[in-house]
C-alpha positions in Angstrom: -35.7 -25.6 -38.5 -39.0 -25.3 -37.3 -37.9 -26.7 -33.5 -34.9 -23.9 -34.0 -37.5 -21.1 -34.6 -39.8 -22.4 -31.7 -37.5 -21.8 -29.6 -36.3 -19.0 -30.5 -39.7 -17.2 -29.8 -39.9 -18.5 -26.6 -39.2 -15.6 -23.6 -35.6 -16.4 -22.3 -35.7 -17.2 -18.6 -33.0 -15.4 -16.6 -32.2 -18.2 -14.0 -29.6 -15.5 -12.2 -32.4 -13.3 -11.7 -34.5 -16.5 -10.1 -31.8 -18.2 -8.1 -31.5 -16.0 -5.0 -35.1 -16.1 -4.4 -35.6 -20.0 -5.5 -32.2 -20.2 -2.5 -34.3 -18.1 -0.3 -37.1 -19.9 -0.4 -35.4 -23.5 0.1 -34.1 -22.3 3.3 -37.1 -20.7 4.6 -39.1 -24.0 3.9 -37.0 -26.6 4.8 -33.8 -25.6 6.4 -35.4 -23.0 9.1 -37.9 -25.4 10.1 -35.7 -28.4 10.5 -32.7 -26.4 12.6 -34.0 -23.6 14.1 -34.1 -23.1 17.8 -37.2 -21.9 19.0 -35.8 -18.6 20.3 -35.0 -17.8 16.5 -38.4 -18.5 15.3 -40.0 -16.8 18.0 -37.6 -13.7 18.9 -36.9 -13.1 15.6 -38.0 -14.6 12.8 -42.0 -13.9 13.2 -41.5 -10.3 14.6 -39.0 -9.8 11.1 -42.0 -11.3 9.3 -44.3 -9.5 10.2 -42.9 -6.0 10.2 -41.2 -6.4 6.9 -44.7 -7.5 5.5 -46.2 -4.2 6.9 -43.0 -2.2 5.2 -44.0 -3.9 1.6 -47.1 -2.2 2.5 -46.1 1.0 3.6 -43.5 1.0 0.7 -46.0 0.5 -2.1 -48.0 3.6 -0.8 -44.9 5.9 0.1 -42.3 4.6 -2.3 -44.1 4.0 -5.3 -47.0 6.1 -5.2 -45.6 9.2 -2.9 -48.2 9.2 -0.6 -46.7 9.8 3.3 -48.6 7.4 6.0 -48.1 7.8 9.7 -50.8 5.6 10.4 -49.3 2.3 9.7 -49.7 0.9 12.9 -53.2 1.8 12.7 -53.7 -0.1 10.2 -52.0 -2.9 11.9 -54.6 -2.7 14.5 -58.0 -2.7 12.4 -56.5 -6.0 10.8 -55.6 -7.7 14.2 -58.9 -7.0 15.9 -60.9 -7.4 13.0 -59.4 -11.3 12.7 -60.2 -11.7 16.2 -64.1 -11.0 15.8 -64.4 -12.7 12.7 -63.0 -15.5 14.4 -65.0 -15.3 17.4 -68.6 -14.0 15.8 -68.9 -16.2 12.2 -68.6 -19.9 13.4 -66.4 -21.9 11.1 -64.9 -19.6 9.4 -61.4 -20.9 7.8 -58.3 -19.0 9.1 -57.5 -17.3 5.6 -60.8 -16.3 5.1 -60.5 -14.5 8.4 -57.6 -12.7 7.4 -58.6 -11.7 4.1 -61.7 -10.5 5.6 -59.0 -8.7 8.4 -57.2 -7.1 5.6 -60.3 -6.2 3.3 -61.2 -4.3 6.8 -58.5 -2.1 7.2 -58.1 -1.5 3.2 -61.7 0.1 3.9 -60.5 2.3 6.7 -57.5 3.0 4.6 -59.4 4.4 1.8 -61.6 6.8 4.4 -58.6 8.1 5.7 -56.3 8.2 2.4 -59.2 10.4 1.2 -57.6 13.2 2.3 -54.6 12.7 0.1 -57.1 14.2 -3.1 -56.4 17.3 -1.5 -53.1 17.5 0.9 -49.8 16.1 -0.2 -46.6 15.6 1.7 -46.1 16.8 5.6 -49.4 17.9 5.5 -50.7 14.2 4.5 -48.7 12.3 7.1 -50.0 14.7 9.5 -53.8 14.2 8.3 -52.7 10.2 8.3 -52.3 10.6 12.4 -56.1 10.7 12.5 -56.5 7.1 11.8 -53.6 6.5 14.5 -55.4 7.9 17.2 -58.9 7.7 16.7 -58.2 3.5 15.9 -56.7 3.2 19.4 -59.4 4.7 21.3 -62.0 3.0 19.2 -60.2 0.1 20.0 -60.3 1.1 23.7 -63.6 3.3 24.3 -65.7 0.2 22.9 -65.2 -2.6 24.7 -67.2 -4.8 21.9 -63.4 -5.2 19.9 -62.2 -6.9 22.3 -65.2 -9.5 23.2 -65.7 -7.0 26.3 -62.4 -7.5 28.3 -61.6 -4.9 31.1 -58.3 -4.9 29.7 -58.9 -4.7 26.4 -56.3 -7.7 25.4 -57.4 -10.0 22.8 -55.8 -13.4 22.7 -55.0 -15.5 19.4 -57.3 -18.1 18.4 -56.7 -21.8 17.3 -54.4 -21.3 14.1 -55.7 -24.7 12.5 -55.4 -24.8 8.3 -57.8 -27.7 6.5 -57.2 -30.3 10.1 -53.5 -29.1 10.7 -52.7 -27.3 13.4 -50.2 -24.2 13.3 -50.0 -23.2 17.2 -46.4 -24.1 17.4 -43.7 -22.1 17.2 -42.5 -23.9 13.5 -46.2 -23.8 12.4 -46.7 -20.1 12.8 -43.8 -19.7 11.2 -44.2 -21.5 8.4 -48.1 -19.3 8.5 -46.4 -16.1 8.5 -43.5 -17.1 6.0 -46.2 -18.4 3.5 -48.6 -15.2 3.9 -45.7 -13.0 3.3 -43.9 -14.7 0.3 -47.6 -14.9 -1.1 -48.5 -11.1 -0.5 -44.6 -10.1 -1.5 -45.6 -11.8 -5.0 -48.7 -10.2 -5.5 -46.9 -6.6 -4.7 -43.6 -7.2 -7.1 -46.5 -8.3 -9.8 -48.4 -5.4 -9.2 -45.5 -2.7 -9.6 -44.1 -4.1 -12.5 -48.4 -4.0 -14.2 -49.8 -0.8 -15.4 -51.3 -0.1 -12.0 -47.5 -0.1 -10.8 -46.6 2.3 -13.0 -49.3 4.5 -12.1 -48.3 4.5 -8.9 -44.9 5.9 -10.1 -46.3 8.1 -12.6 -48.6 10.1 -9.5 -45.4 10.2 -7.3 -43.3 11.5 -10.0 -45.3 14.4 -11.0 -49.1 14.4 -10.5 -50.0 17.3 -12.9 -47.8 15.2 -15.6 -49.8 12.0 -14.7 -53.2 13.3 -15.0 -51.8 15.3 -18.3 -50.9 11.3 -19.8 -54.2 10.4 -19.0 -53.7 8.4 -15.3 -56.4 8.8 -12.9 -54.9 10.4 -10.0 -57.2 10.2 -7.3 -58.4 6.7 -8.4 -54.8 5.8 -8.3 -54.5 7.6 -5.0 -57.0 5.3 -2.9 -56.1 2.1 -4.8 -52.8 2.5 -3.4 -54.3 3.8 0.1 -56.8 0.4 0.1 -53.8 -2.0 -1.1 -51.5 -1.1 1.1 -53.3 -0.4 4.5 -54.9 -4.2 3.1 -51.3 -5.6 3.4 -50.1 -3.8 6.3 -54.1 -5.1 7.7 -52.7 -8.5 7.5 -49.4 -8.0 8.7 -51.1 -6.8 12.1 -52.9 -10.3 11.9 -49.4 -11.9 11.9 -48.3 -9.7 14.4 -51.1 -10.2 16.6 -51.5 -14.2 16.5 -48.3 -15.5 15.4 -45.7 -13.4 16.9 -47.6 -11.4 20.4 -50.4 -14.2 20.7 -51.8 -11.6 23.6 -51.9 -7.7 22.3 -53.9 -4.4 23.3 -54.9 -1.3 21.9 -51.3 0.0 22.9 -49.7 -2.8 21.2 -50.2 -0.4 18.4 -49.0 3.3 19.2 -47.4 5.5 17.2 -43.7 4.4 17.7 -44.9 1.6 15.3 -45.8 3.4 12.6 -42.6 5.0 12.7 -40.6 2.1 13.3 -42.3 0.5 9.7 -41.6 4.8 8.3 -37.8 3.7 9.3 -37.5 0.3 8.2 -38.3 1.5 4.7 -36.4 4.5 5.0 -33.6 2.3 5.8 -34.3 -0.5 3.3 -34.6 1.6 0.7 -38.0 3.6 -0.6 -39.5 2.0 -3.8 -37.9 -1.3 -2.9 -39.5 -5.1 -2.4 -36.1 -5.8 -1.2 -35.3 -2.7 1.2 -38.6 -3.6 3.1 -36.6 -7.3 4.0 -33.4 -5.5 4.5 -35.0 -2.3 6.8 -37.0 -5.2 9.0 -33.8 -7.2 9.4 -31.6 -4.2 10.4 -34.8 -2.8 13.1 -35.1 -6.4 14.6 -31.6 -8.1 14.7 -29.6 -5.3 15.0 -30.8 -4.0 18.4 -30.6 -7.6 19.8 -27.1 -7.9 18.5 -26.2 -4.6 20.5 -28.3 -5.1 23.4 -26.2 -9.0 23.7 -22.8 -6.9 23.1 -23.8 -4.0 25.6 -24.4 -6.8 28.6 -21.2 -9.0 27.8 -19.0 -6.0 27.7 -20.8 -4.0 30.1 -23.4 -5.7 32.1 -21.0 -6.1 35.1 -20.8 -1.6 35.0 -23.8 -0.5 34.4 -27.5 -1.5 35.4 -30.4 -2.8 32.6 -31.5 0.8 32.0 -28.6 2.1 31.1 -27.6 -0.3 28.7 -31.3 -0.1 27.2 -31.0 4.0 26.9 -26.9 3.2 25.7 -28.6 0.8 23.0 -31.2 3.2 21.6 -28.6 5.7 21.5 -26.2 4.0 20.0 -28.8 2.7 17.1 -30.3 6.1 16.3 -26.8 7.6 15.5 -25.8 4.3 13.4 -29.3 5.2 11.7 -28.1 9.1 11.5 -24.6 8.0 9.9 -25.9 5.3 7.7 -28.4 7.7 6.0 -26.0 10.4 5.8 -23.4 7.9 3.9 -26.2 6.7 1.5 -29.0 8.1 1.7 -31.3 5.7 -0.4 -30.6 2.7 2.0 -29.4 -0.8 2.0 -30.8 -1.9 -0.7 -28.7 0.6 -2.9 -25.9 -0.1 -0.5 -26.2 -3.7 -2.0 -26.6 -3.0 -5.8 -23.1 -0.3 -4.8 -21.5 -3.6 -3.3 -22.5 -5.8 -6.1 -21.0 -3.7 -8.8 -18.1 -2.8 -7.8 -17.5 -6.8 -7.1 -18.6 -7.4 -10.5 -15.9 -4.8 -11.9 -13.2 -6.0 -10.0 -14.0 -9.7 -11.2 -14.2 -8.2 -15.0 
């Protein structure tokens, strides 16, 4: 009897809930890095890494807190130069401590520029947000001191070596990015299923409500504006040494940010899983067209035209998709998954 009631007052684990991700996981660790080809790790795989890591980001300050960025990629940037001089100015410093410190870096400029979002809210926000876009990239290129004084302004990716190992290869900076962004993904789905979380929610909801409950808005405000622009921070370090390995201040323009605005868009605001999805549709859809455009039409038109055909092509799928559901793939899936689950009932 007393085993019986023991049990009974343990929390029930839902292993349906934890076998997708346990699946996921399995073949990111062990199946990816055994049979990949190197033009899948390296093509797609660590650009899809990276840029869905910087849509958890944006999605936790636009989808769950409300809060409109346009600086994303700005963010992106403070992160990947700020891992660079760590790395080159503090001797010995470990690789994650140079990406924390990377991160840490752009959560501060995050914060200075989120500070406007005590005051403005929507359009007017994500207009105030462009500040940080420009005045980042010509920092970034006015001072030559970012980028250890190079004409160009490039900065190159350093050693990636973890306690001896070295992660230079293409399967090593994979298995770098993939562990960073299952780490970071973690500590976001635990944070908006906290208090904080639901804070976030409670300020994009209705602010005058929120602060009536007792939730401090602007505190809420620039927590969400220091966490996020933190993530995206280290997103531009995986975009910078993993994926480019060589990048400049233009690495980093505007049509990023909106690139990340439309992979969560696509994915699905105030959704861990729509960042994945939105990142997969941006990165492997385009290459699936551009591979279909020259088999079927290389032989009639030149490379330019099938690159302006492409784009084309993928903003009206984009147009049509969002017209047909408008709150993205991920509630495309859960549609999907129910109606399969009441045919099978």
């Amino acid at each position: 009897m007393a085993v019986q009631a023991l049990d009974a007052g343990r929390p029930s684990i839902d292993w349906q809930k934890w076998a997708l991700p346990a699946a996921l996981i399995a073949v990111a660790y062990c199946l990816i890095p055994a049979y990949a080809s190197s033009y899948l790790v390296e093509a797609i795989l660590l650009p899809f890494l990276a840029l869905s890591l910087a849509a958890v980001g944006l999605n936790l300050l636009t989808g769950y807190c409300g809060q409109l960025s346009l600086g994303s990629s700005a963010f992106m940037a403070v992160g990947a130069f700020a891992a660079y001089n760590f790395n080159l100015r503090v001797e010995g410093l470990p690789l994650a401590a140079t990406m924390i410190l990377a991160g840490i870096s752009a959560a501060g400029i995050g914060v200075v520029f989120g500070l406007p979002s005590l005051r403005l809210r929507g359009f007017y926000l994500a207009v105030s947000t462009l500040a940080a876009q420009f005045f980042v990239q010509w920092a970034l290129t006015k001072f030559g001191w970012f980028s250890n004084d190079n004409p160009s302004g490039v900065i190159s990716a350093p050693h990636l070596v973890i306690a001896g190992f070295s992660f230079d290869g293409a399967t090593g900076r994979y298995l770098l990015s993939v562990t960073t962004v299952i780490l970071l993904t973690a500590l976001v789905w635990r944070l908006v299923n906290s208090a904080t979380g639901r804070n976030f929610i409670a300020v994009r909801d209705n602010e005058t409500a929120a602060r009536v409950i007792g939730v401090p808005v602007l505190r809420t405000k620039l927590l969400a504006f220091a966490i996020s622009s933190f993530i995206i921070g280290v997103a531009g370090v995986l975009w910078a040494f993993t994926y480019l390995r060589t990048v400049e201040p233009a690495g980093f323009n505007l049509d990023r940010s909106f690139q990340i605005l439309f992979i969560i868009i696509i994915g699905g605001l105030a959704s861990i899983r729509g960042a994945f999805l939105g990142a997969a549709f941006i990165v492997v859809f385009p290459l699936a067209l551009s591979r279909l455009g020259a088999a079927l039409f290389g032989w009639l038109f030149d490379s330019g035209v099938l690159d302006m055909s492409q784009r084309i092509v993928l903003g009206a799928l984009i147009i049509i998709f969002l017209i047909a559901e408008p709150n993205g793939l991920s509630a495309l899936l859960d549609r999907l998954k129910r109606r399969i689950g009441s045919r099978s009932s």
